[in-house]
DRENNU-636921 format. One record per residue (C-alpha): x, y negated, z; residue in one letter. Coordinates in steps of 0.001 Angstrom, whole numbers, plus 500000, padded with zeros to 6 digits. Layout:
DRENNU-636921
XYZA
...
***
This chain:
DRENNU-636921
596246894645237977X
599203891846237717X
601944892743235376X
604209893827238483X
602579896399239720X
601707897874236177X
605353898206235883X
606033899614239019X
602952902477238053X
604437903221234709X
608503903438236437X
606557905936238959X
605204907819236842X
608230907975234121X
610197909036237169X
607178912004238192X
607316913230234695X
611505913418234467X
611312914736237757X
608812917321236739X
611197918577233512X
614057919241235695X
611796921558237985X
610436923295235678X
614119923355234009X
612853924375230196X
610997922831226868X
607161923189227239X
607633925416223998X
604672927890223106X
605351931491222076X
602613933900221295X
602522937487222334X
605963936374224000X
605503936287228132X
608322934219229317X
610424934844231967X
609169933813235599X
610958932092237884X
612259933523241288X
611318930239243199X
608957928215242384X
608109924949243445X
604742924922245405X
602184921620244516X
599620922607247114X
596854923493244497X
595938927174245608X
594841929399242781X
591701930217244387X
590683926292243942X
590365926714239976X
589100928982237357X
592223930576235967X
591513933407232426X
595087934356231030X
595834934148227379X
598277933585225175X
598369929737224791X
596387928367227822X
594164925098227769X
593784923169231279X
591124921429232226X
590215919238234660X
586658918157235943X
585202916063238859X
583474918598240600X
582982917572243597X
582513914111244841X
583225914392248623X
586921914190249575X
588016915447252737X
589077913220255666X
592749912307255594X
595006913164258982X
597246909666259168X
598652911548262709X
601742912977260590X
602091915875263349X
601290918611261040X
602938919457257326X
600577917595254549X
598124919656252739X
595453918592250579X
592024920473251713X
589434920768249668X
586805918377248285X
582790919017249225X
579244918137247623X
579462920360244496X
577622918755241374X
575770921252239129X
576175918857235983X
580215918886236263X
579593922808236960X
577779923309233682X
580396921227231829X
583593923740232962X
581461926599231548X
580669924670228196X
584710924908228246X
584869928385229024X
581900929542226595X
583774927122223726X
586876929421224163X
585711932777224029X
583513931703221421X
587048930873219453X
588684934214220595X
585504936037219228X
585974933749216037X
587804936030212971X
588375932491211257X
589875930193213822X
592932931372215350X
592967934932214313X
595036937370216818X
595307934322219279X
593409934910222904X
593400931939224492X
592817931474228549X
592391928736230808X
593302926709234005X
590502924944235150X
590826922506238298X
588650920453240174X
589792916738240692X
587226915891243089X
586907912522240677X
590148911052242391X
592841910128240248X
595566911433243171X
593699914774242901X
594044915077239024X
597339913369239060X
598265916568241175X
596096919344239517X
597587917916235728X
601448918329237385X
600402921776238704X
599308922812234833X
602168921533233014X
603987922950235429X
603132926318235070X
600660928263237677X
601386927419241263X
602152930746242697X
603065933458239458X
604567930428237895X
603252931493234452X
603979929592231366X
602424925801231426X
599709924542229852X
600338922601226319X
597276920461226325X
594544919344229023X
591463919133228572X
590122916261231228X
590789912500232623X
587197912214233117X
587189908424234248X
589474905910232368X
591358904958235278X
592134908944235866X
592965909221232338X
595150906178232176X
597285907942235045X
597371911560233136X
598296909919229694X
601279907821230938X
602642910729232976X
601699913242230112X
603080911293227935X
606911911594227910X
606056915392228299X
604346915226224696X
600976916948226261X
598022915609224936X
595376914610227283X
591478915200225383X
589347913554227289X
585239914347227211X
583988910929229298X
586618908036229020X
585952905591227255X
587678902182228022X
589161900173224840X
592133899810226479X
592918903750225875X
592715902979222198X
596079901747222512X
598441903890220386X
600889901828221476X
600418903093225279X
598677905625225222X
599693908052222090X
599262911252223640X
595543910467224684X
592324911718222765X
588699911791223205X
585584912825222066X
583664910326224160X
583385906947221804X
585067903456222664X
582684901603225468X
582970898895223075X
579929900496220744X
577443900904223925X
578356897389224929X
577804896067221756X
574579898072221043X
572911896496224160X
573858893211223276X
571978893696220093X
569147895229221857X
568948892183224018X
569152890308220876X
566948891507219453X
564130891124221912X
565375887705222881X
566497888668226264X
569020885448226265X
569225885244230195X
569933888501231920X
572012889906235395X
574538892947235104X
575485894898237896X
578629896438236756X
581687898945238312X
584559896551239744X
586583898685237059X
587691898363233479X
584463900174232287X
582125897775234110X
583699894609233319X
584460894907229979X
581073895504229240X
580058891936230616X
583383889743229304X
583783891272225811X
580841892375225047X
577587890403226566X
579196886878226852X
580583886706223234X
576697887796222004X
574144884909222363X
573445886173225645X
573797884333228984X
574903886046232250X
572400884777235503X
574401886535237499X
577577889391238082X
577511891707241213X
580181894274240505X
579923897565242676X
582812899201244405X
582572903133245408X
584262902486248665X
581687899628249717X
578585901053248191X
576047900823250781X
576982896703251109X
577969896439247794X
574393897444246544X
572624895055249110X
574168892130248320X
573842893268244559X
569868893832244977X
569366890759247030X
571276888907243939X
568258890760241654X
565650889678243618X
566562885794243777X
567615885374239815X
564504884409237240X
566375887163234607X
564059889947234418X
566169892091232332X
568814893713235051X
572273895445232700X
573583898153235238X
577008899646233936X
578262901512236569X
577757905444237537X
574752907009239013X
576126907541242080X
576055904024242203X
572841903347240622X
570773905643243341X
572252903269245971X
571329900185244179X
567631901646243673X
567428902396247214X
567762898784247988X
565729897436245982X
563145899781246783X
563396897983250375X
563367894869249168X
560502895617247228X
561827894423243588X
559382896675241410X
559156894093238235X
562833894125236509X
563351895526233194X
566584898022233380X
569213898234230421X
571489901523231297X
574746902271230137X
575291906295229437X
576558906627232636X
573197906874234041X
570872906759231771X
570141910572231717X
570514911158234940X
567678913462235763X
568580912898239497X
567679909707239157X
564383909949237346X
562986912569239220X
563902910110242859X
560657908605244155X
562887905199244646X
563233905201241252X
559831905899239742X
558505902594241590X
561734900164240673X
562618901651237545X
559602902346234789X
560554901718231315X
564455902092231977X
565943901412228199X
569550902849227522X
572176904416225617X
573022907926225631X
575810910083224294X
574197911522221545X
572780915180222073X
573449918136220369X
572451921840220791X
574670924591221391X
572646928118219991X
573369930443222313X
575184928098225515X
571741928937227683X
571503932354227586X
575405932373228585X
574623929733231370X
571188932365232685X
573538935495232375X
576452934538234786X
576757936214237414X
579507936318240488X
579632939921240499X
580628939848236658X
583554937005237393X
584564937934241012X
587391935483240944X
585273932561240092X
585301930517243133X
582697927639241440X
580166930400240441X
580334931854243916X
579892928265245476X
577212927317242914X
575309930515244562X
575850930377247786X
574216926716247679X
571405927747244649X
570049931451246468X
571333930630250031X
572889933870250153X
576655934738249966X
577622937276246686X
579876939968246349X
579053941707249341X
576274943829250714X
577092943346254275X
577428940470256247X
581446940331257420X
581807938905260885X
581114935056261809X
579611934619258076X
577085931740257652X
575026933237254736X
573439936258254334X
574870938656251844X
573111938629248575X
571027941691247136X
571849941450243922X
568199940818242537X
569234937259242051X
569117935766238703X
569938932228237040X
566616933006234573X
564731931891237388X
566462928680238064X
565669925517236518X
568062922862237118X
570721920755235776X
573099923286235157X
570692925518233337X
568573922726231666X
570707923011228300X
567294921222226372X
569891917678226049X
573747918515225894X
575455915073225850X
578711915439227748X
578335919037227937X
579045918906223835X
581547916526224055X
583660918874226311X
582764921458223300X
584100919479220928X
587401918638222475X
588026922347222753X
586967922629219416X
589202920196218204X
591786921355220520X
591958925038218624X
591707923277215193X
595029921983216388X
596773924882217875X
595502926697214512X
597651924182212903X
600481924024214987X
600549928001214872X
600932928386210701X
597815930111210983X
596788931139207434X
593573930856205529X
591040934059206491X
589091933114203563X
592251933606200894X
592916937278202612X
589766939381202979X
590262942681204272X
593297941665206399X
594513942256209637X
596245938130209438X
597688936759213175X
599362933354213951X
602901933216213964X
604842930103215907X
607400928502213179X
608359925460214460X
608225923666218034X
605702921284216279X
604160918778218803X
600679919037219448X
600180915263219259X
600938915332215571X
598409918137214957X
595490916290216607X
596011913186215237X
594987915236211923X
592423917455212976X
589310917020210895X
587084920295210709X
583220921297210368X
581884922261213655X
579871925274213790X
576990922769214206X
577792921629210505X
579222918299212116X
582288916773210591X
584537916038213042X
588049914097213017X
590021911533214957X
590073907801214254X
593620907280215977X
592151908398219688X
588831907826218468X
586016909165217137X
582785908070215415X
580541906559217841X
577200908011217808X
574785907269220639X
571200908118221388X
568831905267222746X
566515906425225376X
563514905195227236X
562220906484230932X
558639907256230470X
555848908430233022X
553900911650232352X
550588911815232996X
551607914469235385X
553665912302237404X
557054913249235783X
559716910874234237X
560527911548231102X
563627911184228890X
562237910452225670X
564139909367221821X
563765905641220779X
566225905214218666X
569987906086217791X
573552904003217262X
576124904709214653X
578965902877214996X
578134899367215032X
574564899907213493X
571048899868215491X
568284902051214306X
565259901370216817X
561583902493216491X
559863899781218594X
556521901423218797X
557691904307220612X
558771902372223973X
557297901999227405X
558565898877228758X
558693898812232917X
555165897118232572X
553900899969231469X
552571898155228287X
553685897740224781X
554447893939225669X
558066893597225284X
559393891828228640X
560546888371228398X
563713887321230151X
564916883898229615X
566329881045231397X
564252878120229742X
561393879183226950X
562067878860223337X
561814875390222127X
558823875205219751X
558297873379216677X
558940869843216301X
561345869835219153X
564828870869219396X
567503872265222362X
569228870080224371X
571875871934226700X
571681871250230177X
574856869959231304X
576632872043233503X
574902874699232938X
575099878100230383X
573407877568226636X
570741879321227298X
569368876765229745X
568170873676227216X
565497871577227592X
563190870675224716X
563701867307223025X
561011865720220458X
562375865586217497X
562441861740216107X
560537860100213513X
561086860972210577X
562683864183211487X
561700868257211842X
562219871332212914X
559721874472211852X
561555876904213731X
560996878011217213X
564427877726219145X
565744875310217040X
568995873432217870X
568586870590216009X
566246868891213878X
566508868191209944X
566277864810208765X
563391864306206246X
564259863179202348X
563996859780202097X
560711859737199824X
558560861994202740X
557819861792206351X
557568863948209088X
554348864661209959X
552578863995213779X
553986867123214966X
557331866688213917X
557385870064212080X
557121869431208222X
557761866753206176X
554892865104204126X
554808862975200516X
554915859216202230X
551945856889202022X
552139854013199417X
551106851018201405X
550298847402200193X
548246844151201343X
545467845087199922X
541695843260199621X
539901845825201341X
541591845903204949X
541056843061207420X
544261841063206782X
543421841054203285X
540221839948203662X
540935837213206027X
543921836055203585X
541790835985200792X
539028834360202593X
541363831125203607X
542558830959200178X
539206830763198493X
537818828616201097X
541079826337200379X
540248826007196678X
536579825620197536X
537787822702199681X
540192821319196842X
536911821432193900X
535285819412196815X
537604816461197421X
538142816388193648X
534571816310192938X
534184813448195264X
537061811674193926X
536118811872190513X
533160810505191551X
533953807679193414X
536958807272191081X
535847803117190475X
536054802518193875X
539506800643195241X
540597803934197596X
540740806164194663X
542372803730192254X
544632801990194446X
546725805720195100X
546881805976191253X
544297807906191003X
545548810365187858X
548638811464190027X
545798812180193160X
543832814161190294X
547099815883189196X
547851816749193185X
544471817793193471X
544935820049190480X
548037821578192141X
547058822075195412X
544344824218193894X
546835826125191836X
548775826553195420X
545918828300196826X
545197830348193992X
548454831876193825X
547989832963197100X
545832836032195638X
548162836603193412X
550125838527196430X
547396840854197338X
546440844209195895X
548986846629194526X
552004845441192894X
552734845854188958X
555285844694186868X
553504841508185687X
552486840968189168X
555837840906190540X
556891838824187878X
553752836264187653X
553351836052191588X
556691834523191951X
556391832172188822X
552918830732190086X
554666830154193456X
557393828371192439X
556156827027189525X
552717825130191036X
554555824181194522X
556746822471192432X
554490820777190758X
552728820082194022X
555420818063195573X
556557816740192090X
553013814756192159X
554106813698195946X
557388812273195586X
556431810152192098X
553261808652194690X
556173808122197312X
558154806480194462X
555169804447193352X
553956803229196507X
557700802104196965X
558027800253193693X
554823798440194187X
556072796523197374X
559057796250195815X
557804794650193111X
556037791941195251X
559237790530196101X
560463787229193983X
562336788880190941X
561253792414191318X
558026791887188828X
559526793792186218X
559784797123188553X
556665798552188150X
556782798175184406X
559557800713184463X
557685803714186494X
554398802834184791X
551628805648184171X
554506807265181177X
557523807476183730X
554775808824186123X
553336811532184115X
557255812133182444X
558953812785185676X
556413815243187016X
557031817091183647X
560979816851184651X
560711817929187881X
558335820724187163X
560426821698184019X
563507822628186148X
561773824480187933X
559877826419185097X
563340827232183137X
564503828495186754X
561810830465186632X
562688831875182719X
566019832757183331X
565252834801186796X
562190836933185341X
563903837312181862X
567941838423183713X
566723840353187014X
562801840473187644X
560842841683190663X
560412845322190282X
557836847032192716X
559901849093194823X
558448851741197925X
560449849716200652X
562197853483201829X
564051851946204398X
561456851111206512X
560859853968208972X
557271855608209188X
554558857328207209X
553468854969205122X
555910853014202972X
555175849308201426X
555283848892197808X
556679845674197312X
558299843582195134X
561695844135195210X
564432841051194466X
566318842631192694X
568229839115192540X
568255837379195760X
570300834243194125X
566878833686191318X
564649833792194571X
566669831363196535X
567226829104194001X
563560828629193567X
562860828308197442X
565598825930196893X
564703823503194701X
560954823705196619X
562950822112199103X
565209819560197825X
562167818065196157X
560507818677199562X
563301816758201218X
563648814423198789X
559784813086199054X
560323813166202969X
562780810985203040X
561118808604200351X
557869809259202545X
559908808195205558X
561562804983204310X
558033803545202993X
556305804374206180X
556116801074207895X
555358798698204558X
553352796014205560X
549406797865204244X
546269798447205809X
546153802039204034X
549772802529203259X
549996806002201815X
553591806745202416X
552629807597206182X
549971810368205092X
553060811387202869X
555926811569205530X
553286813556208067X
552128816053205153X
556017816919204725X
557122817240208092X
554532820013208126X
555240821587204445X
558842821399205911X
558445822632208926X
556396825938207276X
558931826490205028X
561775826384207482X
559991828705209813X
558806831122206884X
562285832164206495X
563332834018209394X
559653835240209478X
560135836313206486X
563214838546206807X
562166840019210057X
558498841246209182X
558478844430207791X
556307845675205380X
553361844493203826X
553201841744206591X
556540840182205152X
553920839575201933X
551777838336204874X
553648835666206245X
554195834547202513X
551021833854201766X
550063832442205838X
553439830091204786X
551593828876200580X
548125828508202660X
549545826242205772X
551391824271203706X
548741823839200867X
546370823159203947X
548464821000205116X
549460819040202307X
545534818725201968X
544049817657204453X
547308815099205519X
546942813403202465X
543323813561201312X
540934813721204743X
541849810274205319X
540731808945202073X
537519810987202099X
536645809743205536X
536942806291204018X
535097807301200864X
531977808901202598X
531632807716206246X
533207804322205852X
532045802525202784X
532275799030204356X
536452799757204388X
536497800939200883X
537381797333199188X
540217795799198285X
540058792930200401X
540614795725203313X
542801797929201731X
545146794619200793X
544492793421204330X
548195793316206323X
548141794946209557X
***
């Protein structure tokens, strides 16, 4: 409704209500034992007396109930005065709740305790469950009786729809008569603000909204549809309720009384084509049996009902074969029941001859025994058949005399209940209990308002119920109920489970779900994610639609439904499934897998190689190839290179301390020496031509064999007290290498100082460089076996290793960065080897005849 027409209902009906004190021209005071003066002309509403159930008393209690549902056919001809005829289709459940109002009150007047001396009577009307029809029926009470214009009613009993008692508050309102209502139960009501003359003994929908969100909660229901009223009750249900819960809406279809037939088609064809198998229906039953019908057509016999109270108990609904093949295993909330001793054998004992001016009894007869009561003759043109008297309600079982569940029928109890606790109040009754013996009446002090009084009515009902208002509120208490088949072929209503205020107490065991199993239904838009995998939202569509994502290396989830996935501490792992997290592998180059082996194999084989040539050297150390390439710096070389390959094993097998620490130093320390031995040849080979030159004979005396052997020491030395002051400031620690993703983790050697390992690949290759470029100047001297060429070719490849073992290095992770280490010491030992000594032990063994110095001397 937009904010314009709201005001122009609440101007209307301020303007009704100020019209209706000047008719009635006096305060809607209350005087007991006082009859007050009627009026000579009254103002006629067109409600006939004989329309209602009218008991005089001295304070008077309306009431207004929707019973009938038919209304008649409006004349829009406007040749004729307007006059409102009566409604049609009398309901027997409305019937028995307009006697639960009756028996309440002469329950009180028999009561010596509760209003003492005070009779109290009744105006009971039927609004035909139209809000124009109560509108006019509620102006008719507080107006005083249509045609004796006897005193008006101070407080109705009625608005059984919200929207009907939205209307009756906001005219009641400035008239300061309450309005109790037994059935409506919008939020909006519990607006003191608006509506401060409203009550009710029917809770706040938001409790039954909120109790089948949790039940859909609870069984994981996350996609469902709702068919819902096109009407405060229905939709507030789905916007405040179900879509703030983790539940997803497939679908809406809202109903609309006037449209039912197309309304419910288009609703059922909505049920048929959605993948929720959990239906919410909040509308009334009226509704629902349409809805059913349909679907029975459609043949939709597999959905999983959740019922708001509206229709949950409906026994007219049960019992209809429609309904036993669509709806098995219906699950809903009920207004909670409560007995009422001695309400059936009041509802079996009526009888029309005992209330002849009870127009719904004689109706309710006429249609139960098919006979007409009251007379013993037929009178002309009658349709029925008089009755003969033998008839009896004891012999009926219906709604109206099935008393074994009183739901609304006790709510309508209690507001009359609460009603007289009021009036007591607002009377200056006294306390029975202080005065035994007594003959103790009311007396009327004070026009007090009977708003006040309600708002603090809190009393024990005779049920030993504590009862008292929460604003217009009361307690919400709700039964939970399940449809189940009888072997016999009956549905029955049976107790699963109850709802106190915002608390669910459930007993799972007891339900029979509309497979007819204990298997609890399953109604969801996309499957619970399982472990190892998380929800991903589908874009564009509702949360409850994910897919299921595989949750990444290194991370978990051990949950089903999980919506993300937990990162694993850095020291574990996530295992293959990607739901726990597992202590990580220690890893290492180790001698017993294949790369080890093959490592180890080259670098043995390499040493094996180096023994050889030096065994043959030493040998054939006389001859003129050994001794003419200074033979102690070959055996020195030799020496080195062997130390070179050696180290190599150093790197393989499960770091330690001292392995960190001595793998490093062996590195640097023999490589070093290595190319130490290199450039002094390079330097020797160079000095000797140079010394053949005229005035260059005293070269050769300064680099003899001391200089020789003294600066290999030098160069090695640097290198060695490089070596000291790295291990001895910031050693290699071995480290698990944590930042490496996967299961197992390399334990390596950590530099801790990255300037101590750089300066020792460093000065590797200076001296490298160095002899390369000595290697390179000497390579075209005038010799038959000039070694400075086998020199300048070893280099370019020790070079060329050691330039392409760095960004190898960096970028292999692991154990295989260890790898490429020792593949970098074992190529450039290799090649260092075989550049520089193959050569000379091709000479040595296979060519004897060039191994003189006549050859060797010999210019090219």
């Amino acid at each position: 409704m937009s904010l314009l027409s709201q005001l122009i209902t609440r101007w209307t009906l301020s303007a009704l209500s100020l019209l209706l004190v000047w008719l009635v021209g006096r305060p809607l005071g209350l005087g007991v034992g006082i009859k007050m003066a009627q009026t000579l002309n009254c103002y006629r509403w067109g409600t006939p007396s004989d329309r209602g159930l009218f008991e005089d008393g001295d304070v008077i209690f309306g009431g207004l109930f929707s019973l009938r549902y038919m209304p008649p056919a409006k004349d829009y001809r406007f040749t004729q005065q307007p006059d409102n005829k009566p409604c049609t289709g009398l309901q027997n459940l409305p019937l028995q709740y307009i006697y639960a109002m009756v028996f309440a009150l002469e329950e009180i007047n028999h009561s010596s305790t509760l209003l003492p001396g005070v009779k109290l009577g009744h105006h009971i009307h039927d609004s035909c469950a139209l809000p124009a029809w109560a509108l006019q029926a509620a102006l008719s009470m507080v107006g005083g009786d249509t045609q004796s214009c006897d005193r008006p009613v101070p407080l109705i009993i009625g608005g059984s729809s919200s929207i009907t008692a939205q209307i009756l508050s906001r005219l009641l309102g400035p008239l300061s008569v309450p309005l109790v209502s037994y059935t409506a139960s919008s939020p909006s009501l519990s607006d003191r603000q608006q509506y401060r003359n409203f009550f009710r003994t029917m809770a706040s929908d938001i409790y039954q909204a909120r109790a089948i969100a949790q039940l859909a909660i609870k069984f994981n229901w996350t996609w469902i549809g709702a068919v819902v009223a096109n009407n405060d009750y229905g939709l507030m249900a789905v916007k405040e309720e179900i879509q703030e819960s983790r539940v997803c809406l497939a679908f809406v279809e809202t109903l609309q009384r006037e449209n039912i037939v197309s309304d419910a088609r288009r609703a059922a064809l909505a049920i048929q084509a959605s993948t929720a198998k959990v239906i919410l229906i909040f509308t009334w039953y009226t509704d629902v049996m349409e809805l059913f019908k349909q679907l029975e057509k459609l043949n939709v016999t597999d959905r999983q009902f959740l019922a708001s109270e509206a229709w949950s108990t409906s026994s007219d609904l049960r019992q209809s074969t429609f309904s036993r093949r669509v709806a098995s295993g219906v699950l809903g909330v009920a207004i909670r029941s409560s007995p009422l001793p001695g309400f059936e054998t009041y509802l079996r004992n009526l009888k029309p001859s005992r209330r002849r001016n009870d127009q719904f009894l004689k109706e309710f007869w006429e249609e139960e025994f098919g006979c007409s009561p009251g007379t013993t003759t037929a009178p002309p043109f009658a349709s029925l058949p008089p009755c003969n008297g033998t008839e009896s309600l004891w012999a009926v079982n219906n709604v109206f005399t099935d008393t074994s569940q009183l739901r609304v029928t006790y709510n309508v109890y209690l507001a009359v209940y609460a009603a007289a606790h009021a009036l007591h109040s607002l009377l200056s009754c006294p306390n029975v209990n202080s005065s035994p013996g007594r003959n103790i009446t009311c007396s009327f002090r004070s026009p007090v308002k009977p708003i006040e009084q309600l708002s603090k009515v809190n009393f024990t009902t005779p049920q030993g119920e504590v009862f008292y208002f929460q604003g217009a509120d009361i307690t919400a208490k709700y039964d939970l109920v399940n449809w189940q088949s009888s072997p016999e072929g009956q549905v029955k209503l049976v107790l699963i489970g109850r709802v106190d205020g915002f608390d669910l107490h459930l007993t799972e065991s007891a339900i029979q779900w509309s497979t007819g199993s204990s298997q609890v239904p399953v109604s969801v838009c996309s499957e619970a994610c399982p472990p190892g995998t998380r929800m991903a939202t589908r874009k564009g569509e509702p949360i409850c639609c994910f897919d299921c994502i595989p949750c990444a290396d290194g991370e978990i989830s051990n949950t089903t439904g999980s919506t993300q996935c937990d990162q694993c501490p850095s020291e574990f792992w996530s295992n293959a499934e990607h739901t726990a997290c597992v202590l990580r592998q220690l890893d290492f180059l180790s001698f017993n897998e294949t790369l080890g082996i093959t490592l180890t194999a080259v670098a043995v084989s390499g040493v094996t190689v180096t023994i050889a040539v030096f065994v043959v050297f030493l040998y054939y150390r006389q001859t003129p190839m050994v001794r003419a390439n200074n033979s102690e710096l070959s055996f020195l070389l030799l020496l080195s290179l062997k130390l070179c390959f050696l180290c190599s094993l150093v790197f393989i097998g499960r770091p330690s301390v001292w392995s960190c620490r001595f793998q490093q130093a062996a590195f640097g320390i023999s490589f070093v020496l290595c190319v130490s031995c290199l450039q002094v040849k390079t330097i020797v080979v160079l000095a000797a031509f140079r010394s053949a030159r005229p005035g260059a004979g005293a070269l050769m005396k300064w680099f003899g064999p001391g200089q020789q052997r003294g600066s290999v020491c030098f160069f090695t030395s640097i290198q060695v007290i490089i070596c000291i002051i790295w291990l001895s400031l910031s050693p290699p620690e071995p480290q698990p290498d944590l930042e490496i993703p996967g299961l197992h983790v390399t334990l390596k050697c950590a530099m801790d100082s990255v300037v101590g390992f750089s300066l020792v690949l460093g000065y590797i290759g200076l001296l490298g460089c160095t002899s390369l470029l000595l290697a390179f100047l000497g390579r075209k001297l005038p010799d038959n076996f000039n070694e400075a060429k086998l020199i300048t070719f070893s280099m370019l490849i020790f070079c060329a290793v050691w330039v392409a073992f760095v960004p190898a290095y960096v970028s292999s992770p692991g154990k295989y960065a260890v790898a490429v280490e020792i593949f970098a010491i074992l190529a450039s030992s290799y090649g260092l080897l075989f550049c520089i000594f193959a050569p000379k032990c091709f000479i040595i063994l296979l060519r004897p005849e060039k191994n003189t110095k006549k050859h060797l001397m010999a210019r090219q």
